[in-house]
Every structure is written in structure tokens, then in C-alpha cells.
N, C-alpha and C positions, 0 to 999 in steps of 0.2 A: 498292722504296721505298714507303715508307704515305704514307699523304694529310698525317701532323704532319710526316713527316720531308721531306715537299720543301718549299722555298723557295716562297713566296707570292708569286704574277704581279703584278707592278705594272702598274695601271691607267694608260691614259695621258690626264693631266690635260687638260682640257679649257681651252684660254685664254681669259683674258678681256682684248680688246683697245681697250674703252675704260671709263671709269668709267659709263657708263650700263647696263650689262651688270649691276652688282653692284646686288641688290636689295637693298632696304630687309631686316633681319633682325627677328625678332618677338624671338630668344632670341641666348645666345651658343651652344648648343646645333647652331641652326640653323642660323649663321653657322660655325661649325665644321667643319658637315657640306658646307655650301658650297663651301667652302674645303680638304677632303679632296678634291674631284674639282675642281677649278681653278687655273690655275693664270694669274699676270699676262701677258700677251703683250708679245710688245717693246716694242713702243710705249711701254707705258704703262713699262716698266722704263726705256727709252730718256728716256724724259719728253720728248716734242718739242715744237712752237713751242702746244702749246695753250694757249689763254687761260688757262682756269682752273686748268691745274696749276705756272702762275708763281706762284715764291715770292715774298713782301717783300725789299727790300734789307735786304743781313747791315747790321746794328748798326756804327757806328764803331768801330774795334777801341780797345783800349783799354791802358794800359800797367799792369804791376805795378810797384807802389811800394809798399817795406816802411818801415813808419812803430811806435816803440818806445811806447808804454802801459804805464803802471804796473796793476799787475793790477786796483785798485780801480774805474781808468776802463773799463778792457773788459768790466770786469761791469756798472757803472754804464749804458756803452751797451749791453749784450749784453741788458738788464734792460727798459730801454726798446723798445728793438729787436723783445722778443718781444709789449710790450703794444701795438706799432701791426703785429704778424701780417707784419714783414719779418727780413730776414738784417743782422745788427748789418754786415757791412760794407756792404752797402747803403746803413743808414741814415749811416753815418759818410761815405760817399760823397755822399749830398744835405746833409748836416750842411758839407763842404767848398764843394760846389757854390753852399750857399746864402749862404754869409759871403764866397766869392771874389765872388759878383755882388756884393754890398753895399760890401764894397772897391772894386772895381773902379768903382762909383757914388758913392762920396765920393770919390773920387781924382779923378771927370772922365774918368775911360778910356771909360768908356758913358756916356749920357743915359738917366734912367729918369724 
């Protein structure tokens, strides 16, 4: 058997078992090359009680409601949408949010 024709030895990665291990990278090059001979160690895969690898609480989930627009109004806000740099249902989502508080304060439901 020639040296092309056999199967190339896998190296075995070296772990890395906490985030202080992983330096600072100059390139993604380098960062690259890092990361060819390393590999995460449990731990860090495991993700246990360390401070700093707690996530934020997940967002309140949220329902889907399909709501019918004549095409002139989706463009109308899809138009809008793109000159304040958000997603048109987003802005239609604060566009609800911000008239149910105002109802919700001329009715007396809230004090504002």
C-alpha cells in the first residue's frame, strides 16, 4: 500500500474544559488552526451550574394570529417597516401593542 493510498491517522483532539483555555484569536485562520486540534470537553458540552455560561430567560412565548390585509396595506406597512430597518410584522406587532395600551387607558382598564 503507497503512502496516498492509506487512510490518514486521526489526531486525537486535545479538549478544552473550560472557556478560559480558548485564546483570544488574531485571524480566523488562527482560530481555525485551533480548532483542528481541539476539541470541547464535557463540561463545557454538558454546560453546568457556571455562572457565566447562564442563558437569559427565553422570551414569553407568543401565539400566532393570522389577520387578512388588502395587499395596498402590506405594502403600505412592509414600506414603512423597511425605513425604520425592522420586519413589517414586527412593526404591525408594536403598531397593535401601542393602540391596545391607549384603549386600554381611555377605558380605565389601566391608569397612565
Amino acid at each position: 500500500m503507497t503512502a496516498q493510498a492509506r487512510p490518514a491517522r486521526r489526531q486525537q483532539l486535545l479538549e478544552v474544559h473550560s472557556l478560559d483555555e480558548i485564546p483570544e484569536f488574531e485571524s480566523e485562520t488562527e482560530e481555525a488552526e485551533f480548532w483542528s486540534r481541539h476539541s470541547f470537553g464535557e463540561e463545557l458540552l454538558r454546560g453546568g451550574p457556571d455562572e457565566d455560561l447562564l442563558l437569559p430567560p427565553p422570551r414569553p412565548r407568543t401565539a400566532p394570529v393570522a389577520v387578512r390585509f388588502d395587499a395596498s396595506t402590506v405594502a403600505r406597512l412592509k414600506a414603512l417597516a423597511r425605513q425604520r430597518h425592522k420586519g413589517y410584522q414586527t412593526l404591525l406587532k408594536e403598531f397593535v401593542m401601542e393602540r391596545l395600551y391607549e384603549e386600554e387607558k381611555r377605558e380605565g382598564i389601566i391608569s397612565g
